[in-house]
N, C-alpha and C positions, 0 to 999 in steps of 0.2 A: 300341713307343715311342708315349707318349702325341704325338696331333696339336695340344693345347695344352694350357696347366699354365702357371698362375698362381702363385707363392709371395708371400704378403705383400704383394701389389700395391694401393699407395695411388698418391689422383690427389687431387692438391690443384687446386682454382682460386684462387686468391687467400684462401689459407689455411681454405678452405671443401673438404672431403672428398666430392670427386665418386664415390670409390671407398676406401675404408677397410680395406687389412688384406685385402684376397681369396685365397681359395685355393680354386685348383677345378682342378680333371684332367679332359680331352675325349677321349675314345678311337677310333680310328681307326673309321668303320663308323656312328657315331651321326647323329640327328636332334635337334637339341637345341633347345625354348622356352626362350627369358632373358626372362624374366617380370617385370611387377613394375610400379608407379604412374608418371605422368611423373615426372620429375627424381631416379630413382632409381638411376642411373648406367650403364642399356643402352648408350646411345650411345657416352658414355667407355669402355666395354666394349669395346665390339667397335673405335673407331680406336685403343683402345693394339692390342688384339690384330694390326691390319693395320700397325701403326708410323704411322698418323697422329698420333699423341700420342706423348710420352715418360712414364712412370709416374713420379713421387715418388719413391716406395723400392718395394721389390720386385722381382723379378726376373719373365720372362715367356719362355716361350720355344716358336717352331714347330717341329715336327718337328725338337726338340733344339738348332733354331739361334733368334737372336735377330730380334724385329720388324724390319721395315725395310731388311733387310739383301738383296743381290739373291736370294741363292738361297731364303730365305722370303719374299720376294716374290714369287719365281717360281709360290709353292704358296698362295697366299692369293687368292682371288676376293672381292673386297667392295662389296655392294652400298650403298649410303650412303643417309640416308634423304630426302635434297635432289637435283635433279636437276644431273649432272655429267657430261655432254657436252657439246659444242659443238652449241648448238642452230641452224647453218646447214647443218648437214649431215642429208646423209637417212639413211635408216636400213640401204641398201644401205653407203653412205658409212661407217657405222659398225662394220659388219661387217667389212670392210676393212679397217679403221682398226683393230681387236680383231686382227685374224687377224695385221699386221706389225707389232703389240704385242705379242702374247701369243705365244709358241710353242704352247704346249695348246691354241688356239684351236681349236674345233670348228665351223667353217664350214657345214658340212653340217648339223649339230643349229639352228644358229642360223636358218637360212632355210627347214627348216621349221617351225621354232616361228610365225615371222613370219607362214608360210604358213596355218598349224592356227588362228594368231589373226587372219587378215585382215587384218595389218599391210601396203599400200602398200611395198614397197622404196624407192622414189621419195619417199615424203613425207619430208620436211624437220621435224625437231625442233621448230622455232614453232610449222609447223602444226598438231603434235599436241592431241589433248586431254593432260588430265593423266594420264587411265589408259590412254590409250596409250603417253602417256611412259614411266611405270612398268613398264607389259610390256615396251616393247623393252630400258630398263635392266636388267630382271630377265634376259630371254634373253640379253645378253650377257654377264651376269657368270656364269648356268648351264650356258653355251656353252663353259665353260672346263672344263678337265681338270685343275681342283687337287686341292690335297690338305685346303681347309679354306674352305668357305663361309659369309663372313657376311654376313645376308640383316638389313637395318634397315628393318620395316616393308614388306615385299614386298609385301602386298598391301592395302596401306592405300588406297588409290586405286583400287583393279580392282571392277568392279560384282559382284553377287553371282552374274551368271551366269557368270562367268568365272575365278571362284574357282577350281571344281572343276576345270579342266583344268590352272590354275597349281601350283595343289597339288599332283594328280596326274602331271601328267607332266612340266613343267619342274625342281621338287623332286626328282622321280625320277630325271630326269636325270643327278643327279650322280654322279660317281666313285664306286663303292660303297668302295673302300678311304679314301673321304674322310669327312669330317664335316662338317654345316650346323649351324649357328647362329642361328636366326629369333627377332629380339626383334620381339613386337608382341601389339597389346591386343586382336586378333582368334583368341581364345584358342580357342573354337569351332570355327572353321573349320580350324585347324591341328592340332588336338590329337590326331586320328586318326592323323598322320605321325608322331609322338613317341614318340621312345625315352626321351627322357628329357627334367625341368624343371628351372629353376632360378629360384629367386623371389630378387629383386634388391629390400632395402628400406634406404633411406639408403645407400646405397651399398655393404652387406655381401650376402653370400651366408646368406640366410636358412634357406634348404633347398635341396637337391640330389639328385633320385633319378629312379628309375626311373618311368615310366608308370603299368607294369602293375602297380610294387608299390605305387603313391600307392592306384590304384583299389580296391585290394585290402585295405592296412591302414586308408584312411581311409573305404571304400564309398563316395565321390562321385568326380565326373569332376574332372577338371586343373580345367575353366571353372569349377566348383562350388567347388572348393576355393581359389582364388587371389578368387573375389567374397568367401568367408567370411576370408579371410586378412585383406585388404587393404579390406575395407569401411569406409565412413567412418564 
């Protein structure tokens, strides 16, 4: 059973097409780029796929059941691209706060991610920087045992030394029977995790494929071909 599958899904804003007509299938197991310029419908992406949005027309469905609903909620980890915790609480605080939310919560993965990145347990959300902020929201939503991560801009905020441990081993983290979803213009630094892309332009799915087969039928990398795509 596919972990998500789009039929015909449009997103109107005020008669203006945030999403147009999509169809895509996400198979249990993958790493998936949703690629593609601002305002070309990642975000509306991934909140219809968590049920923060309702779709226009189309239908949408998790692990065979509907957004929103408890028991695909229960399988959807989503990380948002704005920050959305209570910024009075600490980061000990929030683990907590994850673990008698979530049932899947993985308490143990979470503190020592915090551990492996020098995050304080004690410091208080105000006091973060902003890439700290974005690390502890990323470990909590990777801390979860779902069935379907999506990641908005995960690393848009983390300095470049700390990339490579977010990629490699919170990324890694997940549920292997799960799939992620990472929309972000940091094409480079993610492309080595990728199973598979998808370029998002006007709001349609322009292309959908595999990695290995882009590098192969097209000879350039994911970064290379998405500048030649989408250049102004």
């Amino acid at each position: 059973m596919a972990v998500l599958e789009y039929r015909e899904v449009t997103k109107l804003y005020g008669g203006v097409a945030a999403l147009d007509g999509v169809d895509l299938t996400i198979e249990p197991g993958r790493i998936v780029g949703l690629l593609g310029p601002n305002g070309c419908g990642k975000s509306t992406f991934l909140k219809l796929a968590c049920g923060l949005l309702a779709p226009t027309a189309g239908e949408i469905e998790i692990c065979g059941g509907r957004p929103g609903q408890p028991a695909t909620h229960a399988q959807v980890s989503f990380l948002p691209e704005r920050m959305a915790v209570p910024v009075w609480m600490t980061a000990a605080q929030l683990v907590d706060f994850y673990q008698d939310f979530y049932g899947d919560f993985r308490r143990d993965v979470a503190l020592q991610m915090l551990s492996d990145l020098h995050i304080d347990p004690a410091l208080r959300v105000r006091e973060m920087s902003k890439g700290t902020r974005e690390k502890v929201q990323l470990i909590l939503a990777m801390s979860r045992a779902a069935l379907l991560y999506l990641l908005d801009e995960p690393i848009g905020g983390v300095d470049p030394a700390t990339r490579d441990y977010i990629l490699s081993t919170i990324i890694a983290n997940y549920n292997p029977e799960a799939s992620v979803i990472v929309s972000t213009h940091l094409i480079a630094d993610v492309e080595k995790l990728l199973d598979e892309v998808v370029f998002l332009q006007n709001g349609q799915v322009i292309l959908h494929d595999e990695v290995d087969h882009l590098r192969e039928s097209r000879g350039m990398s994911v970064d290379a071909l998405f500048r030649e795509v989408f250049k102004c």
